[in-house]
Every structure is written in structure tokens, then in C-alpha cells.
C-alpha positions in Angstrom: 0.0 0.0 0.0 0.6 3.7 -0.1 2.3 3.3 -4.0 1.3 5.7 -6.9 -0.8 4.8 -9.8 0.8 4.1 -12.5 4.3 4.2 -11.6 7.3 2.1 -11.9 8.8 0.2 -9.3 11.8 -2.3 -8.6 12.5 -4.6 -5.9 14.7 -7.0 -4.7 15.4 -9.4 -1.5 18.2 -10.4 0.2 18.4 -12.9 3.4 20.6 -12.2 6.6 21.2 -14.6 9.0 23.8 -14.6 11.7 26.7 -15.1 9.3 25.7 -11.8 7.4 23.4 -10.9 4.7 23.7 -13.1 1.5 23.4 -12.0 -2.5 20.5 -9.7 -3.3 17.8 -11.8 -5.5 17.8 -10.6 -9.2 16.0 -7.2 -9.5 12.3 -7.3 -10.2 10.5 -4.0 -11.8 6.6 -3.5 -12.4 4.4 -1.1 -12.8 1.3 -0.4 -10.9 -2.2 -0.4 -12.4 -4.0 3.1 -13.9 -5.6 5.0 -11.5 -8.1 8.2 -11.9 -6.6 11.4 -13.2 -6.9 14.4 -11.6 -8.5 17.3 -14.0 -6.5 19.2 -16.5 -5.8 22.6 -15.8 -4.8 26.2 -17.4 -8.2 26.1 -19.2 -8.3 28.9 -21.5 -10.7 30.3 -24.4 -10.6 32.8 -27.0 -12.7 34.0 -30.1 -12.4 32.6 -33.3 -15.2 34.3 -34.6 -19.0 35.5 -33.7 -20.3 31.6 -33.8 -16.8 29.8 -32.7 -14.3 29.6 -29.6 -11.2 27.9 -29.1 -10.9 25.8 -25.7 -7.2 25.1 -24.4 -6.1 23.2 -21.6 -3.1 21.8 -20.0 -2.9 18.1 -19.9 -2.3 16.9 -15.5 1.4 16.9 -14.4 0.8 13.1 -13.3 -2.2 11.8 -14.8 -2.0 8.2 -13.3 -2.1 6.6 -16.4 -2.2 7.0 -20.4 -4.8 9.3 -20.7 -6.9 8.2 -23.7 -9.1 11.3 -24.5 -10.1 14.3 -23.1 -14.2 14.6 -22.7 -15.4 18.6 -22.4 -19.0 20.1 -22.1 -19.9 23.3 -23.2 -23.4 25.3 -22.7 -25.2 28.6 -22.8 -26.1 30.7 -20.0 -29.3 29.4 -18.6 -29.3 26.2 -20.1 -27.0 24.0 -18.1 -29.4 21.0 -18.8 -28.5 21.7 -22.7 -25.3 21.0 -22.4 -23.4 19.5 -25.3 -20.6 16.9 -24.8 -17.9 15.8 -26.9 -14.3 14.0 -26.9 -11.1 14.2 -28.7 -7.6 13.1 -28.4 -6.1 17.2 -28.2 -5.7 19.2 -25.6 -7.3 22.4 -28.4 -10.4 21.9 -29.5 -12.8 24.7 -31.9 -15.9 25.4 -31.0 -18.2 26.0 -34.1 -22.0 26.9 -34.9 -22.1 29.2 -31.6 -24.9 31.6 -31.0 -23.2 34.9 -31.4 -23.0 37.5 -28.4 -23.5 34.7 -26.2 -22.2 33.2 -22.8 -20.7 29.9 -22.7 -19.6 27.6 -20.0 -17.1 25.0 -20.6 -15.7 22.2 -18.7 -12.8 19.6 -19.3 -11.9 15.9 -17.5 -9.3 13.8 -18.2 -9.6 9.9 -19.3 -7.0 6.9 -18.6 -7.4 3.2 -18.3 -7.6 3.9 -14.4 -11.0 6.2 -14.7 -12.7 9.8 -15.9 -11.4 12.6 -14.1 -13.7 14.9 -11.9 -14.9 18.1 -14.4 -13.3 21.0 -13.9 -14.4 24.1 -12.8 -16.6 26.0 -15.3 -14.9 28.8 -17.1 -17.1 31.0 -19.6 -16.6 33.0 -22.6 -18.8 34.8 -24.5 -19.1 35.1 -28.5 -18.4 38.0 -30.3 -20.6 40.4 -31.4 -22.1 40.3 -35.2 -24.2 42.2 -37.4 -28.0 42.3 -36.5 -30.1 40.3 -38.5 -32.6 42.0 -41.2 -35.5 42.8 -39.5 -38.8 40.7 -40.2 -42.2 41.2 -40.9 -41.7 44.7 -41.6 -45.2 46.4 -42.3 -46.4 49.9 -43.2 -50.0 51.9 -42.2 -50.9 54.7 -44.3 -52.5 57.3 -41.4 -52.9 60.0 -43.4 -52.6 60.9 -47.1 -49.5 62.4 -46.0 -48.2 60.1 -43.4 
């Protein structure tokens, strides 16, 4: 007990008896199993345009194992039970088909052999501003013969 996921150990045994300790056994290395990751960190976004963002992170330090992907969520302001979820191999991911001049939350977690990392904290960006839409159903009233 009280050994790190995913690390490499070595051993060996030697006897001592009265006489004095004898040849050390041949050396014996292994590594121990995956364990869970803790999240990634540095999570940063930027504008890529008025419907897209760039996510960034920073893969963990020790991640207790190989991590396999990376799994992030992303939602608007209001809607946390709209979240969308994806997964991808990168620690960069684009963002595209974005509302524009909207807030977004986004969340990372790690996975490895050993488990899913927890989520981490929420960071939120909104999306740049665009030009207004044409207006719609437009309609005119004559008032007057001169208005």
C-alpha cells in the first residue's frame, strides 16, 4: 500500500542470517495499475469568430495513467441542462455553430485506463458580437394621405 498509480517500481530481497546478509535476488520491476486522473488545468478560451471559440487546456502533471481522451462540455447561459458533450484526443479543441454574443460555459476531464477525471471548474466566454439580422415582418399603415 501507499504506491502511486501508474508508476514504476523495482525490488529485490536479500536474506541475513547470523553469518551476514547473503546475494540480493535478481532485481524485479513492475508497474502499478492506472488510477483516476486528476482534471487538466490552465483552461483557457478565446474568439475565433462570432459563432466559434477555441478551448485550451493543459494536460495533468501526473495523470496516473495513459490518458486516452479528453471529454469537455460546453453550454449557454441558462441552459445547463442543454449541455453538449464531446471527446477528442487534443488538448485544443474549436468550438463551431455558436450563437453569437452569447455566454458559454465550458468544462474539461481527463480519461485513462484507471477512470474519468472529476470536471473541472466551469470557465465562460462569450461570443463576439455580429451584425443584427434583417428585420422581419416589416409592415407599413398609411395614417394619413401624408403620413
Amino acid at each position: 500500500t501507499g504506491l502511486n498509480p501508474y508508476t514504476q517500481y523495482s525490488c529485490y530481497v536479500t536474506a541475513n542470517s547470523s553469518v551476514g546478509e547473503g546475494n540480493s535476488s535478481v532485481t524485479i520491476t513492475e508497474r502499478t495499475v492506472e488510477g483516476a486522473p486528476p482534471p487538466p488545468y490552465n483552461i483557457t478560451t478565446y474568439n475565433d469568430s462570432s459563432t466559434a471559440i477555441t478551448l485550451n487546456w493543459t494536460r495533468p502533471l501526473f495523470p496516473n495513467g495513459l490518458i486516452q481522451l479528453y471529454v469537455f462540455t460546453y453550454y449557454p447561459e441558462g441552459n445547463p441542462n442543454g449541455s453538449i458533450t464531446n471527446n477528442t484526443p487534443s488538448t485544443k479543441v474549436i468550438i463551431n455553430g455558436l450563437a453569437f454574443y452569447t455566454l458559454y460555459f465550458f468544462t474539461v476531464s481527463v480519461v485513462t485506463g484507471g477512470g474519468t477525471s472529476t470536471f473541472s471548474g466551469p470557465i465562460s466566454r462569450r461570443t463576439s458580437e455580429d451584425a443584427p439580422s434583417p428585420p422581419l415582418n416589416v409592415m407599413v399603415y398609411n395614417i394619413s394621405s401624408t403620413s
